[in-house]
LODO-276833 format. One record per residue: residue number from 1; residue in one letter; x, y, z of N, C-alpha, C in turn. Coordinates in steps of 0.1 Angstrom, whole numbers, plus 5000, padded with zeros to 4 digits. Example, Ala and Ser with C-alpha at 12.3 -4.5 7.8 and 13.67 -1.06 7.14 Angstrom:
<recs>
1_A_5132_4943_5078_5123_4955_5078_5132_4967_5078
2_S_5128_4978_5071_5137_4989_5071_5129_5000_5079
</recs>
This chain:
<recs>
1_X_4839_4933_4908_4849_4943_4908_4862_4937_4901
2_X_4865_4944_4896_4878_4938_4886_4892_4939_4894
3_X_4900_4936_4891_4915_4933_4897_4921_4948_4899
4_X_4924_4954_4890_4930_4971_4893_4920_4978_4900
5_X_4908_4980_4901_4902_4984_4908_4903_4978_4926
6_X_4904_4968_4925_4907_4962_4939_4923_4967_4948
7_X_4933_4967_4939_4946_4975_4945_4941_4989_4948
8_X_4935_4994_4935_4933_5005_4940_4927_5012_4952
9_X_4917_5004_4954_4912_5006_4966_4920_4998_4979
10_X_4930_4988_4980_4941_4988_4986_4948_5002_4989
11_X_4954_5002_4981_4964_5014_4979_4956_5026_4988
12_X_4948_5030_4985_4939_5042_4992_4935_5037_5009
13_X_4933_5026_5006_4930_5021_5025_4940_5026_5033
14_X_4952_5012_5027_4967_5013_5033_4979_5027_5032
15_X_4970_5037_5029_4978_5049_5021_4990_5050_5017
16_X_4990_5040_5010_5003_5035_4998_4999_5042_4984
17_X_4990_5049_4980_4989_5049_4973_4998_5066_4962
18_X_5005_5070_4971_5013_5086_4964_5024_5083_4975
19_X_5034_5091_4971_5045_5095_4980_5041_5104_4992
20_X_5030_5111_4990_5026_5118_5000_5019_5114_5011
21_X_5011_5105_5010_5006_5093_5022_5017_5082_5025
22_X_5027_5082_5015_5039_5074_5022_5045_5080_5034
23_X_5045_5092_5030_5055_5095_5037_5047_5104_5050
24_X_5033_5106_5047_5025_5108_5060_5022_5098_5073
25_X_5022_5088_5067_5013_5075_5072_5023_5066_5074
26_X_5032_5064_5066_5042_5054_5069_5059_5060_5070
27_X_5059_5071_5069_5078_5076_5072_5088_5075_5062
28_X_5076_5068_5051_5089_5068_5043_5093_5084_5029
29_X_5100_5083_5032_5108_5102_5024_5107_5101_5010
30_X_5095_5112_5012_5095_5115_4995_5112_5124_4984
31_X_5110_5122_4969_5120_5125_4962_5129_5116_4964
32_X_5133_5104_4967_5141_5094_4968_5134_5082_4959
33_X_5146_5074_4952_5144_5062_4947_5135_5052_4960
34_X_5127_5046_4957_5121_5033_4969_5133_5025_4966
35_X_5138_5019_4982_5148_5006_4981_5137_4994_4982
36_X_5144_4983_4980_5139_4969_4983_5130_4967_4992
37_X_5134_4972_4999_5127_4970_5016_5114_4979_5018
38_X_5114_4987_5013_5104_5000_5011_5096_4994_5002
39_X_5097_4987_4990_5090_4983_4984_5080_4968_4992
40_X_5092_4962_4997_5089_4949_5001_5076_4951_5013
41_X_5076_4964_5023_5071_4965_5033_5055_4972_5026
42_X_5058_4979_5016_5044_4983_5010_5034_4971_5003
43_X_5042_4965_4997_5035_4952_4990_5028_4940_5002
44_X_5040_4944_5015_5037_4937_5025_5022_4944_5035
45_X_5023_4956_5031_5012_4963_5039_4997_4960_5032
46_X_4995_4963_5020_4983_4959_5008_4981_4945_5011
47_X_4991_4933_5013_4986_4922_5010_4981_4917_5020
48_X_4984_4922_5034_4975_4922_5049_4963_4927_5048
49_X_4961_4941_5043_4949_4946_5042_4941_4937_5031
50_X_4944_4932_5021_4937_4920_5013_4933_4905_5016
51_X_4944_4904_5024_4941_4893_5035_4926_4894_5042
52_X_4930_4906_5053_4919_4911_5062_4906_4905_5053
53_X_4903_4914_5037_4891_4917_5033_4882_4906_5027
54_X_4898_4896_5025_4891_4881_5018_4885_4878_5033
55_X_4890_4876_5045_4888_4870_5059_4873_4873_5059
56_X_4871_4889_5057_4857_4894_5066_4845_4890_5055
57_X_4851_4889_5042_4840_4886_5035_4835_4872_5031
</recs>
């Protein structure tokens, strides 16, 4: 499986992947620029879930 394929299926787990599961799943408010922290916390959410997937495999 190739590398963009692998976020992608990140992004869909951690439902990071639209403004609309941002803001479902994790609170953060659609139509607004992402700050630092919003950004920092989603990159931080994916790289747990990739953590997990290297761990179990």
């Amino acid at each position: 499986m190739n590398q963009i394929k692998k976020i992608f299926i990140a992004q869909h787990a951690t439902a990071t992947c639209c403004r609309g599961c941002l803001y479902k799943w994790h609170k953060i408010p659609k139509g607004i620029e992402l700050n630092e922290e919003q950004k920092d916390y989603i990159v931080n959410v994916i790289m747990a879930w990739i953590d997990r997937e290297i761990k179990n495999n």
